[in-house]
C-alpha positions in Angstrom: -92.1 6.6 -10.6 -89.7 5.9 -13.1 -88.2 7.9 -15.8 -88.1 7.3 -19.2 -86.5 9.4 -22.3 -90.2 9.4 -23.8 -90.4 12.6 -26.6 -93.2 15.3 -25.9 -96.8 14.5 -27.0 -98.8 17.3 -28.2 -100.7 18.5 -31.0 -98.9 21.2 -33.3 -100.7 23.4 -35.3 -100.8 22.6 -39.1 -100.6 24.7 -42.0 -103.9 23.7 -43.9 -105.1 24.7 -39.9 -103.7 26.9 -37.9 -106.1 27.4 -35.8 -106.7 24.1 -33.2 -109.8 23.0 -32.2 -111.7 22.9 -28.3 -110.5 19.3 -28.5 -107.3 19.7 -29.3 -106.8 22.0 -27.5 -107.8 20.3 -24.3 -105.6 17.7 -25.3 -102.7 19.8 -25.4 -103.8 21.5 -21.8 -104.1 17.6 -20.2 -100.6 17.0 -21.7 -98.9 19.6 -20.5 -100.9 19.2 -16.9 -99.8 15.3 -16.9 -96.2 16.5 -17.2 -96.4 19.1 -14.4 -97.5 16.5 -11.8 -94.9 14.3 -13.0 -92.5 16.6 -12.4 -93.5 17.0 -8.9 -93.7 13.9 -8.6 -90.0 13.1 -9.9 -88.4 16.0 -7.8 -89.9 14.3 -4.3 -88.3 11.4 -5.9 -85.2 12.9 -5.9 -85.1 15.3 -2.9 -86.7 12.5 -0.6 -82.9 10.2 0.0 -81.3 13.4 0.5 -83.8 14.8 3.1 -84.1 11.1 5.3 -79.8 11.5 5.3 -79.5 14.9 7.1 -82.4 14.4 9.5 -81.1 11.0 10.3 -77.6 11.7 10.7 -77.9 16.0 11.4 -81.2 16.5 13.1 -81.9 13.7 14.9 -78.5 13.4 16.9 -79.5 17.2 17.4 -82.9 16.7 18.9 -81.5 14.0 21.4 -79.1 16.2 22.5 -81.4 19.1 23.5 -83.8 16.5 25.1 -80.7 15.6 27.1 -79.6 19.2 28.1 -83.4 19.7 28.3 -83.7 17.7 31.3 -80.5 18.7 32.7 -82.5 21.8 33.3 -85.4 20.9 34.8 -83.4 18.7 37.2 -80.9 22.4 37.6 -84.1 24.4 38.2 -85.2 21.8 40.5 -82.1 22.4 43.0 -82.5 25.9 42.5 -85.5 26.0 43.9 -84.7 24.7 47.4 -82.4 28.3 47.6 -83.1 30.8 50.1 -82.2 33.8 47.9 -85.6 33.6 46.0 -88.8 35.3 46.2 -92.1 34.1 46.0 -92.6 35.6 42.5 -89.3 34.1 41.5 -90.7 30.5 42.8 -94.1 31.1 40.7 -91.9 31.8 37.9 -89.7 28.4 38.3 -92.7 26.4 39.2 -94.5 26.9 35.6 -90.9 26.9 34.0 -90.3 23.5 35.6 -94.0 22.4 34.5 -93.7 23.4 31.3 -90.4 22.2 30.0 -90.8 18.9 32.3 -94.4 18.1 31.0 -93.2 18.1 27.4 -90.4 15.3 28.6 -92.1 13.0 30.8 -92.6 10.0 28.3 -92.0 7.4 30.6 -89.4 9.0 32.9 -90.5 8.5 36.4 -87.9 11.0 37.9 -89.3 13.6 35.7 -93.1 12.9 36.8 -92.5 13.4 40.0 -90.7 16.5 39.2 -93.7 17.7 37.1 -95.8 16.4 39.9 -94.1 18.4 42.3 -94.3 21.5 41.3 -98.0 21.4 39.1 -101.3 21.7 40.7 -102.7 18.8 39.7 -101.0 15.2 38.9 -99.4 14.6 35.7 -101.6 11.1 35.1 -104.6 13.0 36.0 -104.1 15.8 33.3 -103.4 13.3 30.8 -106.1 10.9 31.2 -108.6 14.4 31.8 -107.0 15.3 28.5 -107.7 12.2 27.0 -110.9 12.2 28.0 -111.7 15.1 25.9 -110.5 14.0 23.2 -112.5 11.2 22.9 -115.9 13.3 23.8 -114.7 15.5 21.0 -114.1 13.0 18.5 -117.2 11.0 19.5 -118.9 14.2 18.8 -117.3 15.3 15.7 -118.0 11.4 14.4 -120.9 10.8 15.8 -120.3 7.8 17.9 -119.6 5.9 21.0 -115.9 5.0 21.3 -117.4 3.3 24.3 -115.5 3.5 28.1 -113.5 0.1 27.8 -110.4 2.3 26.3 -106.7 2.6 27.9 -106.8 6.3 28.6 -103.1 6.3 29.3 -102.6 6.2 25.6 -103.6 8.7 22.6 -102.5 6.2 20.3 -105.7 3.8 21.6 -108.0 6.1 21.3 -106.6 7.4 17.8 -106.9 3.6 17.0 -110.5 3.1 18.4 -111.2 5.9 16.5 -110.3 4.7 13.4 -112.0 1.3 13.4 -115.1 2.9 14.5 -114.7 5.0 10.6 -114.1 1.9 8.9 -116.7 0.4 10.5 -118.8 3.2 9.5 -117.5 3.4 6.2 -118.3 -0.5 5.8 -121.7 0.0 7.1 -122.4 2.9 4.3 -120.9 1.1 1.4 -123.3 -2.0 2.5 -126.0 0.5 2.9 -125.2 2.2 -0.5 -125.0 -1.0 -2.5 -128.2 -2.3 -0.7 -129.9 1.0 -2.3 -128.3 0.6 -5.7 -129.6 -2.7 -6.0 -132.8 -1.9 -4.8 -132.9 0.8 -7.4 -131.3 -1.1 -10.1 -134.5 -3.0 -10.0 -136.9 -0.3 -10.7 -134.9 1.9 -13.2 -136.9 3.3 -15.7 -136.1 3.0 -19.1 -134.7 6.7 -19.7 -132.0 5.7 -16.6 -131.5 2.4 -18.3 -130.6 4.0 -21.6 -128.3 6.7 -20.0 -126.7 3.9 -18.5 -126.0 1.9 -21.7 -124.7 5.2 -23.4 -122.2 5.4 -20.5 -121.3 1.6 -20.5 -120.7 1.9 -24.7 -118.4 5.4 -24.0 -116.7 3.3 -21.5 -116.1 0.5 -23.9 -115.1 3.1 -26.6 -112.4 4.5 -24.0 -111.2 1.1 -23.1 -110.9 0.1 -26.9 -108.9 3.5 -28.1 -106.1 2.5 -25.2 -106.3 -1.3 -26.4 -105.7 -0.3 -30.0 -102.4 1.8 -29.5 -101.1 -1.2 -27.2 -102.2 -3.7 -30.0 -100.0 -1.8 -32.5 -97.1 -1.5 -29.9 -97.4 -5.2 -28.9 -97.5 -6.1 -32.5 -94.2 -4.7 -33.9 -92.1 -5.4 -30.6 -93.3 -8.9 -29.6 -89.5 -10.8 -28.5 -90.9 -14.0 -29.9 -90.4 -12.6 -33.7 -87.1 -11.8 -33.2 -83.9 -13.8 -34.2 -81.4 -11.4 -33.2 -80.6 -12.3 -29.1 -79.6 -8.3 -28.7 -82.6 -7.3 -30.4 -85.0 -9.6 -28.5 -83.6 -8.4 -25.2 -84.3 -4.8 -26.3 -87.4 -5.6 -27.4 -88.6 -7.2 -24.3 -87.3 -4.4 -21.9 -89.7 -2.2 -24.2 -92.6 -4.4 -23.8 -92.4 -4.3 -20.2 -92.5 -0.5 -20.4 -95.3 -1.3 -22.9 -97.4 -3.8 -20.7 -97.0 -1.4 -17.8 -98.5 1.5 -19.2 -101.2 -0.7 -20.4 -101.9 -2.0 -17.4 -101.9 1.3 -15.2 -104.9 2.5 -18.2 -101.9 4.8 -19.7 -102.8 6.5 -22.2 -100.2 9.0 -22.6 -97.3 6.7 -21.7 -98.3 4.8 -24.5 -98.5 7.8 -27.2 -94.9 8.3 -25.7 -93.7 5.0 -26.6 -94.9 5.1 -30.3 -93.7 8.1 -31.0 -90.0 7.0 -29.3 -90.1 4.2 -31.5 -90.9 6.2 -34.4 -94.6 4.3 -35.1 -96.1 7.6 -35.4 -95.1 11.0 -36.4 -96.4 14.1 -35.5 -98.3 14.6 -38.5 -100.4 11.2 -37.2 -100.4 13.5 -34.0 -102.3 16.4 -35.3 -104.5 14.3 -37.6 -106.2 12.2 -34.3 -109.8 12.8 -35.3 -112.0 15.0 -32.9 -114.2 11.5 -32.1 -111.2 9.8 -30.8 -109.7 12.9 -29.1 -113.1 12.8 -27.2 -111.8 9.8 -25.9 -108.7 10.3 -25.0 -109.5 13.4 -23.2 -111.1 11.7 -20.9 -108.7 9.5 -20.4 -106.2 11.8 -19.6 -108.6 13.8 -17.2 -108.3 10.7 -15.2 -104.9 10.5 -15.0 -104.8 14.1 -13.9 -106.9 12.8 -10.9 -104.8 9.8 -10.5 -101.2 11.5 -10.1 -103.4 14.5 -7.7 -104.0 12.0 -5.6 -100.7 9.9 -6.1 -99.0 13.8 -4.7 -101.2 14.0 -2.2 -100.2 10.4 -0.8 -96.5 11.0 -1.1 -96.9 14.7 0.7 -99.2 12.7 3.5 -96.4 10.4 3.7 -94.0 12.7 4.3 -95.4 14.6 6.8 -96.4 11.6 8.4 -92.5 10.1 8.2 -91.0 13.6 9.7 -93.4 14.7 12.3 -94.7 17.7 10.0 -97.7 19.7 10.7 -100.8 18.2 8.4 -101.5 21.6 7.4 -97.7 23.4 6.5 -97.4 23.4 3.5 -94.7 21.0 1.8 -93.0 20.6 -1.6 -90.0 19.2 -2.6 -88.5 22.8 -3.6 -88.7 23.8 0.1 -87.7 20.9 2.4 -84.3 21.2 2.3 -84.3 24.7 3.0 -86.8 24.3 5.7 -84.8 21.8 7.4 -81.7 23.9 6.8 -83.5 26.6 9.0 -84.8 24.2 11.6 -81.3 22.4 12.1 -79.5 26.5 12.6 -82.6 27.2 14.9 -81.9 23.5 16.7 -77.8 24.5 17.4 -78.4 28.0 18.7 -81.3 26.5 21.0 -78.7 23.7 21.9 -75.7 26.5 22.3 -78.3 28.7 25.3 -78.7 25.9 27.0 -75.4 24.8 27.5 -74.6 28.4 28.4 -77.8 28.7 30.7 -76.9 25.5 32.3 -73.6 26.9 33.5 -75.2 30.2 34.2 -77.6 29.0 36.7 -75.3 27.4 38.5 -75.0 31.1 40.4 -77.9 32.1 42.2 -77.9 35.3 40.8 -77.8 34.6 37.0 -80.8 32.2 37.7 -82.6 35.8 39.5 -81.3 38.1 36.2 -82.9 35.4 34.0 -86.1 35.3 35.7 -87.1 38.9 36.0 -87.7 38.4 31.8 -89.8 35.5 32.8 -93.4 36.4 32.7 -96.4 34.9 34.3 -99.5 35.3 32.2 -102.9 33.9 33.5 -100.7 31.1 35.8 -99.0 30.0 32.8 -95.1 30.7 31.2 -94.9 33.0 28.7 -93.0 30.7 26.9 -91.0 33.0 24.6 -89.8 34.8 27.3 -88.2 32.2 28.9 -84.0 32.2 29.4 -83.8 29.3 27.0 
């Protein structure tokens, strides 16, 4: 979303009226609620290089290198456990240690499978196609339909992709459906709905025609073509663009900016808008409200979806940086205990010291308890 140098729109309060109206002051209240979201909109603009620098080059390198000494472990807890010196509580303890940290690993590593495989109760495919499998009776229950057994249950991403043709396919089917109905009641609309429907087609119009007349006036004095001056064509066609683009994206406000920039209204033309057109423009400008709501809640998607962040933290481009700031201290002290616990446990009884703080609740790690 670029940014222009456009001057403030709003409505002042004048001296034969001091008082504004309900109109204008909605106006004002859409105005200032325009410029909020574009705000927001400009500082993910800005913060969004910065953040994809540092967790390319910071975190990234960082992550790799704790699933590297990450593995190391479970491969150094995996020696350990041949030792005599260790009791049967101690074993329990490593086992779901082992699980636990090699489970999150596995990917495709075959070494570390058989690892997991070794030490859990059950087999590693097993859990993850049982796993699987419940996902997809939960969805199919959530949705309402049959993902149907063809699937490859070795991957979530499958099933997550079934899944979503089965919505569109849905979503297709309803907006069939729905059109089917409207037609069907298009033909027997009596003439009360018919008239309600002509009053909303002519406010439509009447929208549509208060945007084309502020273009009109802008398109008039700055067409290039009336120009004999080379420099001042060239500015005049940059401004068109800027002119035909608001135009085109239905706005309204962009538009009011450009006048006033180019000095083809004043203020005074401001605060006279009468209360008929305001109507108009209000509504107008309630729409772009929705528009850039929904254009922030795509880029915040988007982000998330780009850096592996939760759907439901909350984001803003105020706190990223200092989130990541936070994750990439936590990521080096969690990198610095390993390195020190992988030296540790090379002696037997370190390994013992570190797993009497090791709890075992209902077969399962206690995960903040463990050494590292």
């Amino acid at each position: 979303m670029a940014r222009t140098n456009l001057r403030s729109v709003s409505i002042a309060p004048d001296h034969d009226k001091p008082a504004l109206s309900k109109g204008q002051k909605t106006f004002n209240s859409l105005i200032g609620q325009i410029e909020k979201r574009r705000k927001q909109l400009r500082a993910w603009e800005a913060v969004t290089p910065t953040f994809q620098q540092r967790y390319v080059n910071d975190l990234l390198p960082l992550e790799q290198t704790s699933t590297a000494l990450q593995i190391r472990m479970v491969h150094c807890l995996d020696r350990a456990y041949g030792q005599k010196d260790l009791t049967k509580t101690e074993r329990r303890k490593m086992a779901a240690m082992i699980t636990a940290l090699a489970g999150d690993l596995i990917n495709d590593d075959e070494d570390l499978k058989a690892i997991y495989n070794k030490y859990s109760p059950t087999d590693y495919d097993s859990e993850t196609a049982a796993e699987l499998d419940g996902m997809k009776s939960v969805l199919e229950a959530m949705l309402g339909v049959d993902l149907g057994d063809d699937l490859d249950m070795s991957s979530p991403e499958d099933l997550l992709q079934r899944t979503q043709a089965h919505i569109e396919q849905k979503q297709a089917e309803a907006a069939t459906e729905a059109a089917a109905r409207e037609a069907r009641a298009t033909r027997k609309k009596s003439p009360k709905q018919r008239a309600a429907e002509a009053r909303a087609h002519e406010e439509q119009a009447q929208i549509s025609l208060s945007i084309r007349e502020v273009y009109r006036k802008l398109a008039s004095a700055l067409h290039p073509d009336r120009e004999a001056d080379p420099q001042e064509r060239d500015r005049k066609t940059r401004l068109m663009q800027r002119v035909n683009e608001a135009y085109n994206k239905h706005n309204l406000l962009q538009l009011l900016e450009l006048q006033l920039e180019l000095e083809h209204i004043d203020q005074h033309s401001i605060n006279s808008i009468s209360e008929d057109r305001l109507k108009h423009y209000n509504r107008i400008l309630k729409e772009q409200v929705r528009e850039l709501d929904q254009e922030i809640v795509h880029v915040e998607s988007a982000f998330r979806y780009a850096y592996g962040i939760d759907p439901f933290e909350p984001v803003s481009p105020d706190t990223v940086l200092r989130n990541l700031a936070v994750d990439l201290k936590e990521l080096r002290l969690h990198i610095r205990t390993l390195e020190q616990d992988l030296v540790a446990f090379e002696d037997i009884k370190n390994l013992k010291r570190a797993l009497k703080n090791v709890k075992l609740v209902s077969a399962r790690t206690d995960f903040d308890s463990m050494p590292f």
